[in-house]
VOBA-1610 file (N, C-alpha, C; in pm, whole numbers, padded with zeros to 5 digits, always signed):
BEGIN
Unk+13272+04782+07941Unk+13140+04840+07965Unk+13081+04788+08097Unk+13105+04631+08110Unk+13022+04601+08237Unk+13132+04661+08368Unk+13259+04651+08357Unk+13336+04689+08468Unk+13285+04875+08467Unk+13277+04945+08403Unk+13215+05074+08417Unk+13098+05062+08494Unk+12986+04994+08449Unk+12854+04971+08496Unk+12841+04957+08606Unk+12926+04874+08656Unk+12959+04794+08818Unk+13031+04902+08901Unk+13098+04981+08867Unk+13185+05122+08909Unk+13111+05214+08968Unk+12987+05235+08856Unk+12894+05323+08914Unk+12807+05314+08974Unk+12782+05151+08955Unk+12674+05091+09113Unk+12705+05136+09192Unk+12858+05101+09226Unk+12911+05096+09341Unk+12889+05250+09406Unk+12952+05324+09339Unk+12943+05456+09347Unk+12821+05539+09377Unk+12709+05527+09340Unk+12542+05538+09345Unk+12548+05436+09491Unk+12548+05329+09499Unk+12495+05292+09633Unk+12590+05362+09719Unk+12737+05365+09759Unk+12772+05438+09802Unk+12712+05558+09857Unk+12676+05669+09718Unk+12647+05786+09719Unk+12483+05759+09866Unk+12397+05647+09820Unk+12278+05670+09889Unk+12322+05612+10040Unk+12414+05560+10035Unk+12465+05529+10206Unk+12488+05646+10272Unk+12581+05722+10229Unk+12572+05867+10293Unk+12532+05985+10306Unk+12409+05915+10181Unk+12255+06007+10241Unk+12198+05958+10342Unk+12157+05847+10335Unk+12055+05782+10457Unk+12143+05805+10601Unk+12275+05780+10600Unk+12373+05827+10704Unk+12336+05975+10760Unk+12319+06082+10663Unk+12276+06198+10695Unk+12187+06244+10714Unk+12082+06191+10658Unk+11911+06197+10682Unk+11882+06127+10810Unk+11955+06039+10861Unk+11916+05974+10994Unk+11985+06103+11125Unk+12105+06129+11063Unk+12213+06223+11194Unk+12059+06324+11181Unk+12035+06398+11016Unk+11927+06518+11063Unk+11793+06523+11122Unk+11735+06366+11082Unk+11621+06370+11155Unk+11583+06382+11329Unk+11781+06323+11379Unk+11750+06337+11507Unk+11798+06439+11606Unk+11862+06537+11484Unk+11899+06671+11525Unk+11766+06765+11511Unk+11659+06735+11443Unk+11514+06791+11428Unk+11431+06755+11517Unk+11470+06624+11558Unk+11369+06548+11678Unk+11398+06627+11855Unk+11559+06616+11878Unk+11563+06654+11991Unk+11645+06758+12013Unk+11641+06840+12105Unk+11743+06974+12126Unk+11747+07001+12311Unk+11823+06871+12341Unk+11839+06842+12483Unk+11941+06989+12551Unk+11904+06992+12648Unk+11972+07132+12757Unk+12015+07083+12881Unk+12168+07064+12905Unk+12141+07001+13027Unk+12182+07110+13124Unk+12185+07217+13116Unk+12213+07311+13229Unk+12022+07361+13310Unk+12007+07349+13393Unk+11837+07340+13474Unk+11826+07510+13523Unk+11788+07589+13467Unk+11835+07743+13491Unk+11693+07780+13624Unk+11663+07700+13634Unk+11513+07742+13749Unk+11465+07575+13778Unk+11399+07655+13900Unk+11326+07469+13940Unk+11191+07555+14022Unk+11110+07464+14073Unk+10995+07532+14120Unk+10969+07599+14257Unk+11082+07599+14334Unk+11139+07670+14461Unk+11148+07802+14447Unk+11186+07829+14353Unk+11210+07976+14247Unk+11073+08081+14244Unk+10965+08009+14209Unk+10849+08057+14245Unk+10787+07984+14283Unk+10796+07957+14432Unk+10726+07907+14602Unk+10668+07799+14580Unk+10642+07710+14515Unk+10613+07590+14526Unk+10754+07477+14562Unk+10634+07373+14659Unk+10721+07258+14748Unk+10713+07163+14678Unk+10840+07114+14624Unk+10865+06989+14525Unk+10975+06915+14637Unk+11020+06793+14552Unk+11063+06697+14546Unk+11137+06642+14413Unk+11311+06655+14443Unk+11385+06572+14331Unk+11355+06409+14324Unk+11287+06371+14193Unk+11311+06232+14244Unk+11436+06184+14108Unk+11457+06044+14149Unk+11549+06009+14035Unk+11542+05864+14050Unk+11510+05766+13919Unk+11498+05647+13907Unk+11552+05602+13766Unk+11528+05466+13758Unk+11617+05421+13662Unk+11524+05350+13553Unk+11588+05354+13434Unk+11516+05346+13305Unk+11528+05150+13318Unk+11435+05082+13236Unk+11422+04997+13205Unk+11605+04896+13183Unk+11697+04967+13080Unk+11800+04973+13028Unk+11939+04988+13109Unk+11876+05094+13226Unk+11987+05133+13312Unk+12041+05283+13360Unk+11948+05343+13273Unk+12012+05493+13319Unk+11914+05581+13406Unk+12010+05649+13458Unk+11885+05736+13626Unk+11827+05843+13511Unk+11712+05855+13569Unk+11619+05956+13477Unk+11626+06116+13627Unk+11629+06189+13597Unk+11554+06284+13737Unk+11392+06336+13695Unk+11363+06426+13795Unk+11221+06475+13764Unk+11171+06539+13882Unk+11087+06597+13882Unk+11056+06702+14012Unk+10880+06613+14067Unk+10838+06602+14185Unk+10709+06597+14237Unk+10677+06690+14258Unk+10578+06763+14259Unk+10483+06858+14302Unk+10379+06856+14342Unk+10360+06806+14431Unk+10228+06738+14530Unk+10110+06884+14569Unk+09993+06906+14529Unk+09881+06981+14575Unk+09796+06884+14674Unk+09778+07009+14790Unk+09662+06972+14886Unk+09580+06890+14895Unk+09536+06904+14757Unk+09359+06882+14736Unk+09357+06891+14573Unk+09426+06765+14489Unk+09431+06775+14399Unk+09320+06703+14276Unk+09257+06771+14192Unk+09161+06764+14112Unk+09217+06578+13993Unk+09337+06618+14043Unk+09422+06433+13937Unk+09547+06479+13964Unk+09656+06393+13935Unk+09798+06428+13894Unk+09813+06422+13757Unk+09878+06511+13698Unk+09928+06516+13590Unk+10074+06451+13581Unk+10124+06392+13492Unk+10206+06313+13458Unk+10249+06437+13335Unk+10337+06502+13351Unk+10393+06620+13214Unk+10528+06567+13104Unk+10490+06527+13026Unk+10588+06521+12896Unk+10643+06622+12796Unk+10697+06705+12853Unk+10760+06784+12749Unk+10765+06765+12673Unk+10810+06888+12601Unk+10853+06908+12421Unk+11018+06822+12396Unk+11079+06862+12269Unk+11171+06815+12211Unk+11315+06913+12246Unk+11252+07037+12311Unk+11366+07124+12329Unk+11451+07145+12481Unk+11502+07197+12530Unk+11517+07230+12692Unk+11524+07139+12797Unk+11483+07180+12934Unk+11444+07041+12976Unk+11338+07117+13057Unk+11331+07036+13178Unk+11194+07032+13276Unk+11217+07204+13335Unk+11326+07229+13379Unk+11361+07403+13430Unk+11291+07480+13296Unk+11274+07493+13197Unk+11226+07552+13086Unk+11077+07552+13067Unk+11001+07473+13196Unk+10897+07457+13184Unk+10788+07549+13330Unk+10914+07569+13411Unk+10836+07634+13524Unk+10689+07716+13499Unk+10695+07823+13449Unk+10558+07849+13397Unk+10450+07795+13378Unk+10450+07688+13275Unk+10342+07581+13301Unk+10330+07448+13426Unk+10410+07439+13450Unk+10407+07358+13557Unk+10338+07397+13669Unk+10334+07577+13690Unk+10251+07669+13783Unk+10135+07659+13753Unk+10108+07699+13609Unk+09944+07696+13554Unk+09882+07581+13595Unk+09962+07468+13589Unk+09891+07300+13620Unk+09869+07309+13828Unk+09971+07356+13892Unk+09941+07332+13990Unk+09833+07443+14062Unk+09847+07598+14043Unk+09732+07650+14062Unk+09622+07605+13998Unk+09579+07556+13895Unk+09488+07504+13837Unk+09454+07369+13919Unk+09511+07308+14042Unk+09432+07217+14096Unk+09481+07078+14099Unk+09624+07079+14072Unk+09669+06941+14009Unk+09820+06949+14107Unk+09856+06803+14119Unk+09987+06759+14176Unk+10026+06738+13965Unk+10147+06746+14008Unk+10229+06777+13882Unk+10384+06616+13923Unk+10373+06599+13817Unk+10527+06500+13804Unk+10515+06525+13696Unk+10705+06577+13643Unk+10725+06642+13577Unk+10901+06540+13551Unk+10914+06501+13413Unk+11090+06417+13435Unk+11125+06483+13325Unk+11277+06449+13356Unk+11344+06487+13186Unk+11393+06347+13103Unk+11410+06333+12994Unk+11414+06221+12932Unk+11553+06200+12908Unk+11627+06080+12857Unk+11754+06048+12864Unk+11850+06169+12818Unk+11914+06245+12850Unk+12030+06328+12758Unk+11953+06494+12837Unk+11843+06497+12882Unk+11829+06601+12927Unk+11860+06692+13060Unk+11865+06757+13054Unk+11859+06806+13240Unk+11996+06746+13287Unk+11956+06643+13392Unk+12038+06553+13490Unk+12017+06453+13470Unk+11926+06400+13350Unk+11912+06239+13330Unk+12055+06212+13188Unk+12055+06103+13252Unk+12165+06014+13186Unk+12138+05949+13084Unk+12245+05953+12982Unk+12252+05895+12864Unk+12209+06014+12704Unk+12204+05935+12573Unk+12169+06042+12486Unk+12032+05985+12429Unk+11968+06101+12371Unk+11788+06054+12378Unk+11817+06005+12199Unk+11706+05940+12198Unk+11697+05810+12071Unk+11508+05788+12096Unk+11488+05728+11974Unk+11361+05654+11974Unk+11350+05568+12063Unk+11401+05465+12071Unk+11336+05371+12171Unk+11397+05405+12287Unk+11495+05507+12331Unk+11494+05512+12444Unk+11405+05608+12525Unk+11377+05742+12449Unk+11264+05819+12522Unk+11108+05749+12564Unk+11106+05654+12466Unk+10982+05587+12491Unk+10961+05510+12601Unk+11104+05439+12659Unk+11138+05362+12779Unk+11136+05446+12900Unk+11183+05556+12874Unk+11179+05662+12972Unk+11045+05695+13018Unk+10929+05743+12923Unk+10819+05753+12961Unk+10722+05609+13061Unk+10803+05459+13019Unk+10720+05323+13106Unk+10822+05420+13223Unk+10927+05425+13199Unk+11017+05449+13390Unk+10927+05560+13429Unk+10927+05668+13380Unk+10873+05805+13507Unk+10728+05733+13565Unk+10616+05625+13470Unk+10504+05611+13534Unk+10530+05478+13655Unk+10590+05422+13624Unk+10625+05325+13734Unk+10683+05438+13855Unk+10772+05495+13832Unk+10812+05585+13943Unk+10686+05624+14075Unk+10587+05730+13932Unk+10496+05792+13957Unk+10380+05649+14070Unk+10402+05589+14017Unk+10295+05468+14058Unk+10339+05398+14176Unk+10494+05353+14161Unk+10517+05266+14221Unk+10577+05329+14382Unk+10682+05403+14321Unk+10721+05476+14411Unk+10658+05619+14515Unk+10596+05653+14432Unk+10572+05783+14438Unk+10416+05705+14506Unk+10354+05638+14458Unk+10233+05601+14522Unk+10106+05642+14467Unk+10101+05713+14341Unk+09974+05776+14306Unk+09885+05669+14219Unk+09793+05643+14268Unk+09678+05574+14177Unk+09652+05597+14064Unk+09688+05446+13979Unk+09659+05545+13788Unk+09544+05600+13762Unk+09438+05564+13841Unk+09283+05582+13813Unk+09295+05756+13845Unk+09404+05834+13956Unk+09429+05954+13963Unk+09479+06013+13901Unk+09548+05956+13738Unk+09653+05985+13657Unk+09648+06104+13557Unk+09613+06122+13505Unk+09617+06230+13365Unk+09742+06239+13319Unk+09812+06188+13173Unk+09891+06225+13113Unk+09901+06357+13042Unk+09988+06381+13035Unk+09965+06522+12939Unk+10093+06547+12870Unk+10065+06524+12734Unk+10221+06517+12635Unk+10150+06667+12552Unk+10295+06770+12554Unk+10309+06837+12450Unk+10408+06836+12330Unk+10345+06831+12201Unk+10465+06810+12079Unk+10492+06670+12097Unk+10666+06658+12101Unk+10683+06507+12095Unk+10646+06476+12247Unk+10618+06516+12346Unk+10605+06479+12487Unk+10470+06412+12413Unk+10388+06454+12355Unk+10249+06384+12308Unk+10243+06275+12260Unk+10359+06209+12200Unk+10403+06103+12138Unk+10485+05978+12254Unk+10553+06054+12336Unk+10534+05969+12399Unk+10472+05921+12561Unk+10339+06049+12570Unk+10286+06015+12680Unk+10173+05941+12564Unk+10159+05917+12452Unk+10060+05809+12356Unk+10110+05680+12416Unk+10222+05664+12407Unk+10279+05553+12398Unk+10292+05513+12515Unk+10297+05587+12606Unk+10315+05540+12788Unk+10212+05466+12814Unk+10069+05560+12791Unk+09931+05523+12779Unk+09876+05372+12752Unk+09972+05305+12668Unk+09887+05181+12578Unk+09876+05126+12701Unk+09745+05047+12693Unk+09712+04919+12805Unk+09679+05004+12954Unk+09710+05085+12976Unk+09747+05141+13118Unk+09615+05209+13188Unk+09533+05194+13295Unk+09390+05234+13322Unk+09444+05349+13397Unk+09478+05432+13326Unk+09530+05585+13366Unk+09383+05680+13343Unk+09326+05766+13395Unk+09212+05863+13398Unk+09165+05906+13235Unk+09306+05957+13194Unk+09319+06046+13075Unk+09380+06093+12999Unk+09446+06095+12886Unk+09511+06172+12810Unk+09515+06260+12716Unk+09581+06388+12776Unk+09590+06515+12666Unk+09679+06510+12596Unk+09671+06530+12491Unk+09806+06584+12389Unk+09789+06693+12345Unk+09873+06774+12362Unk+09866+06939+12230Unk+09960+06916+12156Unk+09956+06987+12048Unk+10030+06997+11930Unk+10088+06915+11918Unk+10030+06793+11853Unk+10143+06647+11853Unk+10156+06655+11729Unk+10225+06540+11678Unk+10245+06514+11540Unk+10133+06349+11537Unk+10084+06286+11414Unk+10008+06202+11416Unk+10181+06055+11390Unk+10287+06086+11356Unk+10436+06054+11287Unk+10526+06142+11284Unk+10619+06049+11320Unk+10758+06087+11240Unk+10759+06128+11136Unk+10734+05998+11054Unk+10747+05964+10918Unk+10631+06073+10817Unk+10543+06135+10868Unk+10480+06246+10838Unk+10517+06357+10822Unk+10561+06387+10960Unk+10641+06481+10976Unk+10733+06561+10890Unk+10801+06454+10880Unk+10980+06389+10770Unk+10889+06437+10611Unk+10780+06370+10614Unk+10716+06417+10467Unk+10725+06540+10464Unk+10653+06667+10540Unk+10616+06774+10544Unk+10794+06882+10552Unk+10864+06845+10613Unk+10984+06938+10672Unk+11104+06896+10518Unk+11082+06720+10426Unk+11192+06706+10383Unk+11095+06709+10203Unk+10993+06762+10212Unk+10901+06772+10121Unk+10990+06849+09962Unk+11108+06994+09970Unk+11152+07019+09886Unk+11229+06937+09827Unk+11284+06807+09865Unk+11395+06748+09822Unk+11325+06570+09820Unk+11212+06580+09844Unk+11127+06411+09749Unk+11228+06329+09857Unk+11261+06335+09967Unk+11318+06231+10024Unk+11211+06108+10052Unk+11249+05964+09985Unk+11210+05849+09964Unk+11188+05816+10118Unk+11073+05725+10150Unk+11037+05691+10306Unk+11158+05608+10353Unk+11176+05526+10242Unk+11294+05440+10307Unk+11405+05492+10367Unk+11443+05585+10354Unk+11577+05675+10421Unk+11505+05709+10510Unk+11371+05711+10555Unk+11347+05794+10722Unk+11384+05695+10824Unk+11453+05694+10932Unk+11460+05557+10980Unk+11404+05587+11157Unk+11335+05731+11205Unk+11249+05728+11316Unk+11139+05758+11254Unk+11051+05652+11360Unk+10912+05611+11321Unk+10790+05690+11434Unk+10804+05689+11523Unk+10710+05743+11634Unk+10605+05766+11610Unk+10518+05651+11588Unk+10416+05638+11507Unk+10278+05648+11619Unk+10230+05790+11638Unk+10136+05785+11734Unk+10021+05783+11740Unk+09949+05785+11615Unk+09842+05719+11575Unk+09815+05519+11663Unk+09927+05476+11579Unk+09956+05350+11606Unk+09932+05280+11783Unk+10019+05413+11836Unk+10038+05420+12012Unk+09862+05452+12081Unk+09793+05479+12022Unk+09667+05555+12019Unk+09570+05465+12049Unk+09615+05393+11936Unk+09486+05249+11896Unk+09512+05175+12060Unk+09584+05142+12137Unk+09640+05059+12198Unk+09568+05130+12344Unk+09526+05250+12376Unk+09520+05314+12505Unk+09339+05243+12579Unk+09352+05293+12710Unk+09265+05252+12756Unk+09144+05341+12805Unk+09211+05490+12800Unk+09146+05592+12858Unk+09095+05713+12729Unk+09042+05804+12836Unk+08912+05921+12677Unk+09075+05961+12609Unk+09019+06022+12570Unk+09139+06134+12466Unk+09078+06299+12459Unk+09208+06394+12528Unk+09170+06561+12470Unk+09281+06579+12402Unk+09261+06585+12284Unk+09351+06661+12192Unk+09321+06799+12120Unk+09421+06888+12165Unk+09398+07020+12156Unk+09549+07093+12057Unk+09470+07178+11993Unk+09588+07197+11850Unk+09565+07342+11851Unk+09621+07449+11835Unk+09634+07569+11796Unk+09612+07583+11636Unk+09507+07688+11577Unk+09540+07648+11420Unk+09624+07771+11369Unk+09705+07829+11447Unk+09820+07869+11404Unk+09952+07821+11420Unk+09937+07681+11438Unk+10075+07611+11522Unk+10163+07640+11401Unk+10317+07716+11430Unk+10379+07708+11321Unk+10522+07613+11349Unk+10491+07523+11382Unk+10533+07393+11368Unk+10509+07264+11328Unk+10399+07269+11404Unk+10316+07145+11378Unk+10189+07151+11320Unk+10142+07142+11138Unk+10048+07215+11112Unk+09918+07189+11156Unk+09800+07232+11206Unk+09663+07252+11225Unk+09610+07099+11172Unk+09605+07113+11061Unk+09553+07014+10985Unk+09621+06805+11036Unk+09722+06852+11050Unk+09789+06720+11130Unk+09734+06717+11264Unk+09686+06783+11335Unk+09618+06770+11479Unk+09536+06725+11443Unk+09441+06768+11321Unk+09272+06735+11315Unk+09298+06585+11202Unk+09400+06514+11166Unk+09446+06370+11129Unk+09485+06332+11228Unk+09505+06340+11340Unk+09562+06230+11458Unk+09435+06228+11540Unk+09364+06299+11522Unk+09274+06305+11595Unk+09148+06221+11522Unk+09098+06266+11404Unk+09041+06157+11353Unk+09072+06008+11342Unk+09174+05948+11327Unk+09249+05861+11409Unk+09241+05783+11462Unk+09238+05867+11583Unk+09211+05814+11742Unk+09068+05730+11716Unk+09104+05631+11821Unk+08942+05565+11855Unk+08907+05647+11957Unk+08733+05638+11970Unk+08676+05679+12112Unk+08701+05619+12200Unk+08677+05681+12349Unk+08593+05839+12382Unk+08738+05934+12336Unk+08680+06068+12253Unk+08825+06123+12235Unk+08742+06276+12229Unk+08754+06389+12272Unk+08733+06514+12224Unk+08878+06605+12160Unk+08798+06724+12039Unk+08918+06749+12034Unk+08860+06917+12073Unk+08975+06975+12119Unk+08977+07124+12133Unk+09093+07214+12087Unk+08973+07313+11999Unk+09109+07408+11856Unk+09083+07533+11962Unk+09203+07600+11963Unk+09247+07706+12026Unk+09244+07794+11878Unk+09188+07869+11844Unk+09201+07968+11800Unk+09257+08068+11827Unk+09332+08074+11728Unk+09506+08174+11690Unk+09623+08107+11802Unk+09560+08020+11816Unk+09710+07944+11913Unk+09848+07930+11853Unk+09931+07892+11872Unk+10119+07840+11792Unk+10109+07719+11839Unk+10213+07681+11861Unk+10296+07565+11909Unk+10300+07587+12048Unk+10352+07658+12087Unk+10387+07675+12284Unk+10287+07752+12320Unk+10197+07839+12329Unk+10114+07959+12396Unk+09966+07969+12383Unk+09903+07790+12366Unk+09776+07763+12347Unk+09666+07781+12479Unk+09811+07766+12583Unk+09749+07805+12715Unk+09704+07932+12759Unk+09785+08059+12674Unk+09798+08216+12669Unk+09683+08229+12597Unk+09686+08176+12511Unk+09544+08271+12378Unk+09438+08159+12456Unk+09428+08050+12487Unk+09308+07993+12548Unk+09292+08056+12626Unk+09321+08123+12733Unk+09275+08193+12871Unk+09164+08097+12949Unk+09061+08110+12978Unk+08988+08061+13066Unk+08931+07943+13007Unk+08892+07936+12906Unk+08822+07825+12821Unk+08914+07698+12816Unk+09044+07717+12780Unk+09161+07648+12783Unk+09118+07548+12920Unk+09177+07672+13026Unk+09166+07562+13175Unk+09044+07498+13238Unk+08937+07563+13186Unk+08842+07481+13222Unk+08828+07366+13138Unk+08864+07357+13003Unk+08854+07260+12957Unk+08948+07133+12981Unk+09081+07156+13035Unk+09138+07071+13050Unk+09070+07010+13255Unk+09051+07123+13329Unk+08981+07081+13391Unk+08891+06966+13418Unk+08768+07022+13335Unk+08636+06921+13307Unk+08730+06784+13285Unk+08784+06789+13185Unk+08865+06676+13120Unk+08935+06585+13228Unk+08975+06599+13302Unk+09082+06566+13392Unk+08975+06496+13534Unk+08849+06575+13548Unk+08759+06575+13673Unk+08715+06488+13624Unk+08629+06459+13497Unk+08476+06374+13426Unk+08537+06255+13353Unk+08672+06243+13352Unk+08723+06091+13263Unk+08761+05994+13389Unk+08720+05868+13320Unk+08776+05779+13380Unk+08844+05663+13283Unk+08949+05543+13319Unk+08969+05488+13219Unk+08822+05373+13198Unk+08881+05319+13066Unk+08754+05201+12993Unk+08840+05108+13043Unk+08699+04969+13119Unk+08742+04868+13155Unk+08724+04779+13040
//
């Protein structure tokens, strides 16, 4: 009886090893969906950039485009989503620079032309490299800064943010967690927290920042639900505003916002400064 007993321990722990084995491979097949072929760059439609390429904390070259304006209202610092890379973004990258802004724009480890495969702690390392770039190299004053993370880019321009006397940070459609997240997507099947093993805890990254907060959510995001924007956002410590796009998604908050949208990120970007 006890050699049976002991059989099927074995067998049961077993069995939960190559769940958590698989729940970890799926969470980070849900997290990222890297592209490394660059199908457009911003030459494509007439704007004068700059390839830059620097190296991560760890060791690997990151790339990323400059986009320097005239007479620019801040630089934006752009964090993409979880999908594509920086070529997948041309469109908005236009809206930001007609709208008044120098743009730096990178791709994160495994994407584009940057090196290596993307992970938790390494995208997060990626985001300290592009602002040192942005700062060090590149020369722009953080006090000129504006971050701007969409989706997981929101998570980890949170996290770039901590400590840093950068102007401002936007996030759209973020998640407040991972581990939230993981609740909501693995919700039919009661998966136990302990098997989640990415954390990207941006609430957490939040507490830590130095500058206002615009967080802006679509309440039709059908990804990231409504209601999780307006929990990360409660959250947040002050100064923080939030702005709901009505009938927005996930990607096209900028489309259904129309004018209200850009002025608001505007104002936002012109009237913040960081807290000393």
């Amino acid at each position: 009886m006890i050699i049976f007993f002991l059989k099927a321990l074995v067998l049961c722990a077993g069995m939960l090893a190559v769940l958590k084995l698989y729940i970890v491979y799926y969470e980070r097949r849900l997290l990222f969906f890297p592209v490394r072929q660059i199908n457009q760059t911003p030459a494509e439609v007439g704007l004068t950039y700059e390839w830059r390429r620097f190296l991560t904390y760890d060791g690997y070259q990151l790339t990323g485009w400059w986009i320097p304006h005239p007479h620019p209202i801040a630089t934006m610092q752009f964090f993409h989503g979880n999908a594509g890379n920086i070529g997948d973004r041309i469109q908005f990258l236009t809206y930001l620079y007609e709208a008044g802004f120098s743009v730096f724009v990178f791709d994160y480890r495994g994407y584009g032309e940057s090196e290596g495969k993307p992970s938790e702690e390494g995208i997060l390392m990626d985001g300290d490299a592009a602002y040192e770039e942005l700062t060090t190299r590149i020369g722009v004053d953080p006090g000129e800064i504006v971050f701007f993370g969409r989706s997981l880019g929101g998570v980890i321009a949170a996290h770039t943010a901590r400590g840093r006397p950068i102007r401002g940070l936007i996030l759209e459609g973020t998640f407040s967690s991972a581990r939230e997240m993981a609740e909501i997507l693995f919700a039919p099947i009661r998966i136990p927290l302990l098997f989640l093993h990415v954390k990207l805890d941006t609430v957490s990254y939040l507490a830590r920042r130095r500058c206002p907060l615009l967080a802006i959510h679509g309440t039709q995001d059908e990804v990231i639900p409504y209601r999780m924007g307006q929990d990360l956002f409660e959250k947040a410590s002050e100064p923080k505003t939030f702005f709901s796009v009505e009938g927005g998604g996930h990607n096209d908050c900028h489309m259904v916002g129309t004018a209200t949208y850009l002025e608001r990120i505007r104002t936002f970007a012109s009237d913040s400064r960081g807290i000393n």
